[in-house]
ZAMIDREN-521847 format. One record per residue (C-alpha): x negated, y, z. Coordinates in nm, 4 decimals. Layout:
<rs>
{u->X&v->Y&w->Z} $
...
</rs>
This chain:
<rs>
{u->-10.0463&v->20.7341&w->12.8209} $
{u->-10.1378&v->20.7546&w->13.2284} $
{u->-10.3893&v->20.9844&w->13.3140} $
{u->-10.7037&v->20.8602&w->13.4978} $
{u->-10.7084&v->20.9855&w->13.8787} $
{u->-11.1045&v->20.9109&w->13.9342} $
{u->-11.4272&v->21.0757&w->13.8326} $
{u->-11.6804&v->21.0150&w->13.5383} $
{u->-12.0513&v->20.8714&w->13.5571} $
{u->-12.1867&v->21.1865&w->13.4483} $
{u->-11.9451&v->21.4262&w->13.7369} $
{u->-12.0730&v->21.1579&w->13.9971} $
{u->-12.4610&v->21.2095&w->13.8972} $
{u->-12.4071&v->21.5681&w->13.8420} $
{u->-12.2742&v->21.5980&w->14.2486} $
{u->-12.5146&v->21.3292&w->14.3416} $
{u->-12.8155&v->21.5857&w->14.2166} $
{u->-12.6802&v->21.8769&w->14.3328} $
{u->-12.6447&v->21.7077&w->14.6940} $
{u->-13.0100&v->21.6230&w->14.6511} $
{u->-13.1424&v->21.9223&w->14.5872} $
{u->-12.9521&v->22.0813&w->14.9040} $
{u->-13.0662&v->21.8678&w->15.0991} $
{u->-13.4312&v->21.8799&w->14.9772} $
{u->-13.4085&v->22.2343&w->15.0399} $
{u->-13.1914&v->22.2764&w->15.3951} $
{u->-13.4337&v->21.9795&w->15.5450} $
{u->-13.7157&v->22.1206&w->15.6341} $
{u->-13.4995&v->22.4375&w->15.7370} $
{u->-13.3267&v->22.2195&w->16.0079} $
{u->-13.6452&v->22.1205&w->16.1184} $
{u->-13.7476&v->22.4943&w->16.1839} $
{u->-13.4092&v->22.5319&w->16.3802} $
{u->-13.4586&v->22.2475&w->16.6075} $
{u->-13.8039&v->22.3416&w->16.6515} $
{u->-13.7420&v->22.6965&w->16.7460} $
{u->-13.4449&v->22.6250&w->16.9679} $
{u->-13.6700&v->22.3787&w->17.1545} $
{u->-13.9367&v->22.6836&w->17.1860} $
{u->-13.6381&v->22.9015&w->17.3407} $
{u->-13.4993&v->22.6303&w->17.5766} $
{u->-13.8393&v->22.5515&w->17.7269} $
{u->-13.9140&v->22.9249&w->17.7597} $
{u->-13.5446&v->22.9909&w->17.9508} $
{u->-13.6374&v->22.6841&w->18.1822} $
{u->-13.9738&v->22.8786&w->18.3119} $
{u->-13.8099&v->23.2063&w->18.3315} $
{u->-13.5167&v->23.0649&w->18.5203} $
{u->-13.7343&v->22.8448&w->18.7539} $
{u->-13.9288&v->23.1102&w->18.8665} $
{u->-13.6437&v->23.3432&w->18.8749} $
{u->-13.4813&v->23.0522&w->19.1320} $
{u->-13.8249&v->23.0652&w->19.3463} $
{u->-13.8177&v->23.4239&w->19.3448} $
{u->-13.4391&v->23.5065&w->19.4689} $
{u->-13.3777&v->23.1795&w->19.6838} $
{u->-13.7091&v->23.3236&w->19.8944} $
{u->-13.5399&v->23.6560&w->19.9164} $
{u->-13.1830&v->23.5071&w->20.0227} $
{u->-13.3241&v->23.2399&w->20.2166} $
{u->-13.6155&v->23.4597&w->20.3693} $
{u->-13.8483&v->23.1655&w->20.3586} $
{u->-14.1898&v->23.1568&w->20.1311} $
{u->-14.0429&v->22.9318&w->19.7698} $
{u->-14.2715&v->22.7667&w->19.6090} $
{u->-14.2650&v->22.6671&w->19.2487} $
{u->-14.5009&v->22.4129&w->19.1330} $
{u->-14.6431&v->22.1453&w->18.8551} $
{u->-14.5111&v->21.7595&w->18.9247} $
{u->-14.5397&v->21.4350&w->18.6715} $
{u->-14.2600&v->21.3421&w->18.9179} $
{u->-14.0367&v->21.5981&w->19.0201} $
{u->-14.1135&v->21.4923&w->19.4045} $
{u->-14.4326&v->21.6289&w->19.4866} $
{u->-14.6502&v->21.8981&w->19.3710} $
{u->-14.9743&v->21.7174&w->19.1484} $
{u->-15.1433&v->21.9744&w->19.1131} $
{u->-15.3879&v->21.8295&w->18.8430} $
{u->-15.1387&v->21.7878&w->18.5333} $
{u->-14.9740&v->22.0719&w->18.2765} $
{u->-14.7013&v->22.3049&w->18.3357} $
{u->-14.5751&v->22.0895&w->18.0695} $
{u->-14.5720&v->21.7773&w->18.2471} $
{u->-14.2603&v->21.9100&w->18.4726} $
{u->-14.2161&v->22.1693&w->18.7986} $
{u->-14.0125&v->22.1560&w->19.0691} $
{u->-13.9347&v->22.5043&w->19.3114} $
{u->-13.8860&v->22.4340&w->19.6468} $
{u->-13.9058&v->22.5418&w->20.0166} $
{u->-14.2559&v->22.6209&w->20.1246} $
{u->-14.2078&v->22.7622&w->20.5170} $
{u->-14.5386&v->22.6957&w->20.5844} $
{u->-14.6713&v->22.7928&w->20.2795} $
{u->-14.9030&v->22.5233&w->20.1816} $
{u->-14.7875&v->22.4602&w->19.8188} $
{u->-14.7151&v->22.0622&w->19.8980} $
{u->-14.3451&v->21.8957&w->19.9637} $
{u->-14.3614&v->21.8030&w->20.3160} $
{u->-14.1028&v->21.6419&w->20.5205} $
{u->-13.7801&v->21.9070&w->20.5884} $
{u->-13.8594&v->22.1029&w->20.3092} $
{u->-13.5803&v->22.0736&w->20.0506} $
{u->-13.6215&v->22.0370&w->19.6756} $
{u->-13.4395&v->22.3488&w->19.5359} $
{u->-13.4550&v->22.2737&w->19.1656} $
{u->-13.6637&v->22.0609&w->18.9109} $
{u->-13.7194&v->22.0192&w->18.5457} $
{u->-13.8485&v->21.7206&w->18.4234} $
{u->-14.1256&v->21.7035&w->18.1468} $
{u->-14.0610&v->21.9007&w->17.8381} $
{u->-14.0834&v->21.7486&w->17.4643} $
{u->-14.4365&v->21.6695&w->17.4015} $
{u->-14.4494&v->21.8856&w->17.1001} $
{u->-14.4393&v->22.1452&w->17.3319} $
{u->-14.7249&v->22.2633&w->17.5323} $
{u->-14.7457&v->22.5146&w->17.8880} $
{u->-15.0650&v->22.6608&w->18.0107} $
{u->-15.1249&v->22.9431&w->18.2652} $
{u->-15.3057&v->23.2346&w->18.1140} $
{u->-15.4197&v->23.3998&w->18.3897} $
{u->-15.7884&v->23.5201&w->18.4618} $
{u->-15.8072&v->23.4510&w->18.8065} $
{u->-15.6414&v->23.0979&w->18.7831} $
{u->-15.3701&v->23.2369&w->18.9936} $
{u->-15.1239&v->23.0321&w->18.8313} $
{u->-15.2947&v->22.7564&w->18.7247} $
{u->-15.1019&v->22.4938&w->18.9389} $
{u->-14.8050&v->22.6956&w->19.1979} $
{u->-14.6375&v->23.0034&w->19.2075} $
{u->-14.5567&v->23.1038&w->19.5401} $
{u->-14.2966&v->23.3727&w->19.6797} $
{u->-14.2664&v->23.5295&w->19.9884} $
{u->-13.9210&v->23.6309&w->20.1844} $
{u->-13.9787&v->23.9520&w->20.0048} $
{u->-13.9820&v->23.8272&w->19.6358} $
{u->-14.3662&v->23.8888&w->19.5832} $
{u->-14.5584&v->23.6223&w->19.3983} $
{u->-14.8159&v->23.5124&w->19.6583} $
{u->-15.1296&v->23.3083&w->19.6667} $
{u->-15.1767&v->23.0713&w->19.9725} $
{u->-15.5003&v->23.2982&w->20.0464} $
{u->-15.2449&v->23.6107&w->20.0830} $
{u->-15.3410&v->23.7462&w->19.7493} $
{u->-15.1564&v->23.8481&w->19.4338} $
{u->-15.0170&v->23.6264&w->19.1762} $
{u->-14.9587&v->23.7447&w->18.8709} $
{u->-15.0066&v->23.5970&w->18.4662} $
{u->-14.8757&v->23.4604&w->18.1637} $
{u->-14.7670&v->23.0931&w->18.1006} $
{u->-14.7848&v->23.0634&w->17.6926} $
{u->-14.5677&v->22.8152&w->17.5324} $
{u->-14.6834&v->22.6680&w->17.1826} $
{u->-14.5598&v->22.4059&w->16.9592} $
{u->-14.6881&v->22.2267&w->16.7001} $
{u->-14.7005&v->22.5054&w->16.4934} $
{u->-14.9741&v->22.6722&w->16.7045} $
{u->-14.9486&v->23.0732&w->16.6935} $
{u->-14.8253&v->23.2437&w->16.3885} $
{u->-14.8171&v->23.6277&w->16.3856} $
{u->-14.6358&v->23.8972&w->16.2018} $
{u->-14.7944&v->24.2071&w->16.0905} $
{u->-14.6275&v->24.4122&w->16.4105} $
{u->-14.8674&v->24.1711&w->16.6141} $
{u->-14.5425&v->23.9660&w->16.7443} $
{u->-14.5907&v->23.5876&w->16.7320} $
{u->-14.3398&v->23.4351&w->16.5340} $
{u->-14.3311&v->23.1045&w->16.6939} $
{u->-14.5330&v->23.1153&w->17.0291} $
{u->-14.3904&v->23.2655&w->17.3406} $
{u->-14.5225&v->23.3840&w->17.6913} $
{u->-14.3648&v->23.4222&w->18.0135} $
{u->-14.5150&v->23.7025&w->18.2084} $
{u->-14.5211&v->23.7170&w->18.6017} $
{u->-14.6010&v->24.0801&w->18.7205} $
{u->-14.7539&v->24.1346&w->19.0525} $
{u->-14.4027&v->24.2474&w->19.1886} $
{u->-14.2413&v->23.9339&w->19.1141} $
{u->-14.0689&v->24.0349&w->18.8114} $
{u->-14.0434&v->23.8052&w->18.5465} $
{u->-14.0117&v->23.8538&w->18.1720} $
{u->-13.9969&v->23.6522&w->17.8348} $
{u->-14.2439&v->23.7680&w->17.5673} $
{u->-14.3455&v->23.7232&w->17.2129} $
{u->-14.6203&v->24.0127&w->17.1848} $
{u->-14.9767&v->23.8250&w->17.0988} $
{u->-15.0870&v->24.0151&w->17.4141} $
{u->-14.8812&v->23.8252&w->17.6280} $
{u->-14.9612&v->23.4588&w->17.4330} $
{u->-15.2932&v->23.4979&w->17.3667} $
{u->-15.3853&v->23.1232&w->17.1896} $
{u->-15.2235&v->22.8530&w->17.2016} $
{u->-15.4093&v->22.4287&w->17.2586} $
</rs>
């Protein structure tokens, strides 16, 4: 008598269930990943824009200006963070793209899960971040810049008991220029 090569009805549902409940299970998991990785990526595009302000204004000894644009041309001014940025040369220091002055990097808008606000008391930040030829956050008055930008997701701010935000993140600007990545609810604040 020839053995049988395939599989039973009752192996077949056995895998099928077992596949089921995996999936069930690693799902929503995946959904956490993406979701977090988005968090990071957006938060590494801010740092690295205004890292790219700060040392091209330094190297270039020119003021750098990064600022909010819907259309990664021109500075708007009356959107969100989240809505796109561009950094560019600012020699005159007026915060606006004018002719000559050269388009030094842009992101476009970011997934709109994701939201960017300036945190900042003074609105300081609310719309530009400017940088003189010495790598010092400027305003266009003459005075300091410095704040947070919080990024949130969907998932609004969740906290730990060390008062670290599990989800949330903030970028922090320090009056010296110096920019940093956070996830201390000191540095986030609330999120929309």
């Amino acid at each position: 008598m020839k053995k049988s090569l395939g599989y039973t009805l009752i192996e077949l549902m056995s895998m099928l269930a077992v596949v089921s409940i995996l999936v069930s299970v690693g799902l929503p998991m995946l959904n956490v990943f993406f979701d977090s990785n988005r968090m990071v990526s957006n938060t590494n595009d801010l740092v690295a824009g205004l890292n790219i302000a700060r040392s091209e204004a330094i190297k270039q000894q020119i003021r750098v200006t990064l600022c909010q644009s819907a259309d990664t041309a021109s500075c708007t001014g009356s959107g969100q963070w989240e809505d796109g940025w561009i950094v560019f040369q600012d020699p005159n220091g007026n915060a606006t793209v004018d002719g000559g002055e050269r388009i030094l990097r842009l992101n476009a808008a970011v997934d709109g899960q994701v939201t960017i606000r300036s945190n900042d008391v003074g609105n300081q930040i609310a719309s530009s971040v400017s940088f003189t030829s010495r790598g010092l956050p400027k305003a266009l008055n003459g005075g300091a810049q410095s704040g947070t930008f919080r990024i949130c997701d969907k998932r609004g701010l969740k906290v730990n008991a060390d008062g670290v935000s599990t989800v949330a993140r903030g970028v922090v600007l320090s009056p010296s220029g110096k920019v940093r990545s956070s996830n201390q609810l000191a540095n986030i604040a609330s999120c929309p």
